[in-house]
PAZAPA-4460 file (N, C-alpha, C; in steps of 0.05 Angstrom, whole numbers, plus 32768, in hexadecimal, padded with zeros to 4 digits):
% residues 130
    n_x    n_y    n_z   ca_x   ca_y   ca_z    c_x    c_y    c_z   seq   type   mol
   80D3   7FBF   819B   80E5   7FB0   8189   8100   7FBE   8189     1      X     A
   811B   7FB1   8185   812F   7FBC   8189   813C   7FCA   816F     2      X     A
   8141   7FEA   8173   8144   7FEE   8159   815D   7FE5   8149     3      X     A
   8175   7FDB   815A   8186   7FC7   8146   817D   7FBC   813D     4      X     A
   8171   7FA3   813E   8167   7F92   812F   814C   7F9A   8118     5      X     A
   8145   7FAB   811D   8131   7FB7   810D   8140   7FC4   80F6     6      X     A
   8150   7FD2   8102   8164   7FDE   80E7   8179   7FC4   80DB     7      X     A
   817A   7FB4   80EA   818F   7F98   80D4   8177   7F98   80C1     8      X     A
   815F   7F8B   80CE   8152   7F7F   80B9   8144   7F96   80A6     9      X     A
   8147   7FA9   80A7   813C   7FC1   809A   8154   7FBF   8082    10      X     A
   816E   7FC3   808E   8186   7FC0   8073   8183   7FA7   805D    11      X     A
   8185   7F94   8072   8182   7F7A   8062   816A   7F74   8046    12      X     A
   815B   7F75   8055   8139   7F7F   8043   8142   7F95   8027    13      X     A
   8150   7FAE   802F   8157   7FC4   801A   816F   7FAE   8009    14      X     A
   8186   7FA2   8012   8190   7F98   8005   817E   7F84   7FF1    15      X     A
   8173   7F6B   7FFE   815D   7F62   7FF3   814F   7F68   7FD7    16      X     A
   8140   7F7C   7FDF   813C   7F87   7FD0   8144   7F95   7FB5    17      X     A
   8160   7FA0   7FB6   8168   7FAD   7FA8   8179   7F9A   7F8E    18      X     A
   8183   7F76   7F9E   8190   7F73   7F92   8182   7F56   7F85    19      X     A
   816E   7F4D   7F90   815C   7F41   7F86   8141   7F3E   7F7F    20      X     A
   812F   7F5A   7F8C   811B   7F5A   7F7D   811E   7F6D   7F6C    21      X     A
   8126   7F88   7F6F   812A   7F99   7F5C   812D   7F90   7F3A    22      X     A
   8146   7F88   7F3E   8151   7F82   7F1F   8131   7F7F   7F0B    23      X     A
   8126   7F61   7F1A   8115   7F57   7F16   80F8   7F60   7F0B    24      X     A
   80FA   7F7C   7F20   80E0   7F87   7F22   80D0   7F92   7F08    25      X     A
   80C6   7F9E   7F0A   80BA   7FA3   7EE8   809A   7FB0   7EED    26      X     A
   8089   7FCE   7EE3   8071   7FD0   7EE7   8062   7FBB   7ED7    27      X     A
   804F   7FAB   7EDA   8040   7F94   7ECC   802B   7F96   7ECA    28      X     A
   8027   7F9F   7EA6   8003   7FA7   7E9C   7FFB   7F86   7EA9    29      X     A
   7FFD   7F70   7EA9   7FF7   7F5B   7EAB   7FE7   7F54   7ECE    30      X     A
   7FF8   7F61   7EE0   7FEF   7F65   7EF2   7FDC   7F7E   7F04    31      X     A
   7FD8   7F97   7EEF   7FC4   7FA7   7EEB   7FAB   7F98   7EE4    32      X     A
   7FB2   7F94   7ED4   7F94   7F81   7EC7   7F8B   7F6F   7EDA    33      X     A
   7F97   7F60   7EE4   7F94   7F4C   7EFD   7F81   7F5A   7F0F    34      X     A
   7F8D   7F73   7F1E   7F8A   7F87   7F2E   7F6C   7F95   7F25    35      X     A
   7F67   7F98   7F0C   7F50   7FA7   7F02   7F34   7F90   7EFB    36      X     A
   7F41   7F75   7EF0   7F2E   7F5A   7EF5   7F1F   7F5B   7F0E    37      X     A
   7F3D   7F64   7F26   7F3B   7F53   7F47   7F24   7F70   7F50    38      X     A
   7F24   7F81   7F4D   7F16   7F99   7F50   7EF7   7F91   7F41    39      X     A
   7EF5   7F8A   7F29   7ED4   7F83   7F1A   7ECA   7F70   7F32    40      X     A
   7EDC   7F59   7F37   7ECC   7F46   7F3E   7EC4   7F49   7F62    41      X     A
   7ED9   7F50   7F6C   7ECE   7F69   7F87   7EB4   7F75   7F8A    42      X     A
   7EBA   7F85   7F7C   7E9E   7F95   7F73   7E80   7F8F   7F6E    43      X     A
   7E80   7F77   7F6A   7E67   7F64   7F65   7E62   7F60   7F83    44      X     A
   7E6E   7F66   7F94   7E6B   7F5C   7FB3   7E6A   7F6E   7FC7    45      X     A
   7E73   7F7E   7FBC   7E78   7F97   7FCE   7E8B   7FB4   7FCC    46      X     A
   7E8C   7FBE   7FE0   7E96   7FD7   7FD7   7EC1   7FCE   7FD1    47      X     A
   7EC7   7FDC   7FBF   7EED   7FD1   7FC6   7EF5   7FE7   7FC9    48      X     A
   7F08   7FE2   7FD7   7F25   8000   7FDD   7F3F   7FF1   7FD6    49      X     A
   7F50   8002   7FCC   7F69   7FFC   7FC3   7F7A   8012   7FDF    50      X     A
   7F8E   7FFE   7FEA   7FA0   800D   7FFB   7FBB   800B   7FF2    51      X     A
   7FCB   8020   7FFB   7FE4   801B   7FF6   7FF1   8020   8011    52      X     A
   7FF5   800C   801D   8008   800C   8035   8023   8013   8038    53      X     A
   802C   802B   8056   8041   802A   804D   8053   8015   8055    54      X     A
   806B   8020   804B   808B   801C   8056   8098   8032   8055    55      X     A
   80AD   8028   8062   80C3   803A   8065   80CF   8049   8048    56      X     A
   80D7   8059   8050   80EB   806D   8038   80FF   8062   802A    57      X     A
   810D   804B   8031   8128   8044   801F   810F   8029   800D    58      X     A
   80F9   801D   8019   80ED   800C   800E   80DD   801D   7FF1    59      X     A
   80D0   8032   7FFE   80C6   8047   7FE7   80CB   804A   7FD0    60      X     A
   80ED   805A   7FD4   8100   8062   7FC8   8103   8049   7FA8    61      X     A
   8105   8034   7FB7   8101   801A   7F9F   80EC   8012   7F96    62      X     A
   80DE   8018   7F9A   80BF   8017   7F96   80BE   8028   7F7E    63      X     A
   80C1   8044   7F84   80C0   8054   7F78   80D9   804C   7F63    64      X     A
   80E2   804E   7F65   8105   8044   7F4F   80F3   802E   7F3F    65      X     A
   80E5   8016   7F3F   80DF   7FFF   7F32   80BE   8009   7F22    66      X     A
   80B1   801B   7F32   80A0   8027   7F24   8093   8043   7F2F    67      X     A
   80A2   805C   7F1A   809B   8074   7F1B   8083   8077   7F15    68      X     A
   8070   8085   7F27   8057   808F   7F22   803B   807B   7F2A    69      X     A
   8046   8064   7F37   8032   8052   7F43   801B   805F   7F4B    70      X     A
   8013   8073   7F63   8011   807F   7F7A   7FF5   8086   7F61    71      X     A
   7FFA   809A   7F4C   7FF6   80A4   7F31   7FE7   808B   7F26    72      X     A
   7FF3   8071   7F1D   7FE4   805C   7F0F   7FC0   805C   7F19    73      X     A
   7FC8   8055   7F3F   7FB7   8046   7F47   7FA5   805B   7F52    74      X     A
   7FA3   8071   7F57   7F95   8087   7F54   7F82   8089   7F33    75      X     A
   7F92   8089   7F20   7F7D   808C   7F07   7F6C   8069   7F0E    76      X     A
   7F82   8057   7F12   7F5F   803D   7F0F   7F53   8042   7F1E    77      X     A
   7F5A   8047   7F39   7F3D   804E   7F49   7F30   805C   7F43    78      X     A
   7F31   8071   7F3C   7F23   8080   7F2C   7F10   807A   7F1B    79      X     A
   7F1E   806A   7EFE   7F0B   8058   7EF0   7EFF   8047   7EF5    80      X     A
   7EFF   8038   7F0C   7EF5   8024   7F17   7EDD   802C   7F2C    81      X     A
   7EE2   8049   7F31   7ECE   804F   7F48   7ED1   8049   7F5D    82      X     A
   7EEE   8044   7F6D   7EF1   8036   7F80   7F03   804B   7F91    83      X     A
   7F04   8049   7FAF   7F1A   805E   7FB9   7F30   8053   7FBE    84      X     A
   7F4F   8066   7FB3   7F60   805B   7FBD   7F72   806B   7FCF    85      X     A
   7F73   805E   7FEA   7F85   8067   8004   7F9E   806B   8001    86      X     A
   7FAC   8079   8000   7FC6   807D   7FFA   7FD7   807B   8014    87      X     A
   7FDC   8068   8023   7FF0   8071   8049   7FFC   8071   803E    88      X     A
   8011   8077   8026   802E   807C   802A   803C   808F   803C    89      X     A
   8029   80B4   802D   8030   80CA   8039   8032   80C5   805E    90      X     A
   801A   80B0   8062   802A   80AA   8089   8036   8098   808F    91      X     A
   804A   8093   807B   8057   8084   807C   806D   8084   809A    92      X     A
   8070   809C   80A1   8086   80A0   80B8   807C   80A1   80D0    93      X     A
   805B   809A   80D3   8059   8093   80F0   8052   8073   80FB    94      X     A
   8056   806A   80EC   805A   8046   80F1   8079   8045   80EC    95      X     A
   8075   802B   80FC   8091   8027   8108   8097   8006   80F3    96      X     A
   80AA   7FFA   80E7   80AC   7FEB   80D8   80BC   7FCD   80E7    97      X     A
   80B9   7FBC   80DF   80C4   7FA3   80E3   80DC   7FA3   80DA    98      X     A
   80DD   7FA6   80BE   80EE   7F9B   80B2   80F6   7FBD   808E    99      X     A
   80E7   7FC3   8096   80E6   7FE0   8084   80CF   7FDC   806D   100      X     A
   80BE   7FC3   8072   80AC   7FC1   8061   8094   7FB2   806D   101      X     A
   8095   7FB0   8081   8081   7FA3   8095   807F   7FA8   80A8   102      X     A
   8064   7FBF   80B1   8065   7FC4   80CC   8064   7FBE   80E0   103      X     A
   8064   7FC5   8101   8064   7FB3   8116   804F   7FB4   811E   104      X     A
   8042   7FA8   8134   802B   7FA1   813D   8018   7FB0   8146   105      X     A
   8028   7FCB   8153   801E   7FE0   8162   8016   7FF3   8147   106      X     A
   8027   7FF5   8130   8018   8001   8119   800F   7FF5   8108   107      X     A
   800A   7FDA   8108   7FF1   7FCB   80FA   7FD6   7FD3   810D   108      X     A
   7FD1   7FD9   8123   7FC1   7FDE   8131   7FB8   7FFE   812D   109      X     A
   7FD5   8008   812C   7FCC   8028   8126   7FBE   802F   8108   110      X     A
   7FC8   8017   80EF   7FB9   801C   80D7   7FA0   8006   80DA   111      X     A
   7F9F   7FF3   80E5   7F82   7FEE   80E3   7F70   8004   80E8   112      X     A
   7F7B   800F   8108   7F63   8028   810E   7F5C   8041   80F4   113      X     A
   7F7A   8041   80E6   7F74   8053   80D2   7F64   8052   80B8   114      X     A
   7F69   8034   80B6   7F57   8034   80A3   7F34   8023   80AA   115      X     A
   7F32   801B   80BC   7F1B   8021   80CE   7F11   803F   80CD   116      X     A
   7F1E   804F   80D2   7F10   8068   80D8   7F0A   807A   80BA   117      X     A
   7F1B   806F   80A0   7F15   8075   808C   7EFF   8067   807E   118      X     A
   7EF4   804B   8085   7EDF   8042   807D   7EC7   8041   808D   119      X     A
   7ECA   8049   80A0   7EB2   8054   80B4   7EA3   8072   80A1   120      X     A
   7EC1   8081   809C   7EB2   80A2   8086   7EAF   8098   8073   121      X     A
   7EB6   808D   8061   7EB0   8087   8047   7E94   8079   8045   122      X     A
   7E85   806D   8063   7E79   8057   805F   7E54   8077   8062   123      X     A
   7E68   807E   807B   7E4B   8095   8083   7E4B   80A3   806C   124      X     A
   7E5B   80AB   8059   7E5D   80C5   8044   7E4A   80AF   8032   125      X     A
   7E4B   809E   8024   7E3D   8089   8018   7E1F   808C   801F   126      X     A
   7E1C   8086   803D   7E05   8085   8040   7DEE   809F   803F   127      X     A
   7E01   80B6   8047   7DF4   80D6   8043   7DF1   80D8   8025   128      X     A
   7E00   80D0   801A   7DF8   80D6   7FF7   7DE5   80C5   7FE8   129      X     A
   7DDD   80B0   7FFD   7DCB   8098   7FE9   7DAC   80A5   7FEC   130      X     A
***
């Protein structure tokens, strides 16, 4: 992919972002609850994982600016919920992005394998402890 155009649409997206979803943005008990409903009724079916995919650093950065301590939130529900939650942010810098918030093909391939290979352990650790 050409990285001019990867970096326009990487700016554009941060602009985007900053000047129309931001304002907007807001942490929402309303959509926790949603999230902790959407997790009960999961669970009746099977095992759930909560992921947090990354993006890029200037996408983060607002992320983090619209809600401090997310990372923190969704760690304690999994927790209460009994459920695991994957955090890719921290590798966040070895996928390569579309647009600074959507990866490209070759690292949608690289995090399927990854998180393939994290539910492959999770799945054998399960079964050694039953």
């Amino acid at each position: 992919m050409d990285s001019a155009s990867v970096n326009e649409r990487t700016r554009k997206k941060i602009v985007e972002f900053r000047t129309t979803k931001q304002p907007r943005a807001r942490p929402s008990e309303e959509r926790v609850a949603a999230l902790k409903s959407t997790i009960a009724l999961l669970k009746e079916h099977g095992r759930v994982y909560l992921l947090r995919l990354p993006v890029c650093d200037s996408i983060l950065a607002i992320e983090e600016e619209v809600w401090p301590g997310f990372d923190v939130r969704m760690e304690s529900l999994a927790k209460d919920h009994e459920v695991p939650f994957w955090n890719l942010m921290p590798e966040r810098a070895s996928f390569s992005y579309t647009d600074g918030n959507h990866i490209d093909r070759i690292s949608a391939q690289k995090l399927s394998t990854e998180v393939g290979r994290r539910l492959s352990a999770d799945l054998a650790t399960r079964r050694h402890e039953q």
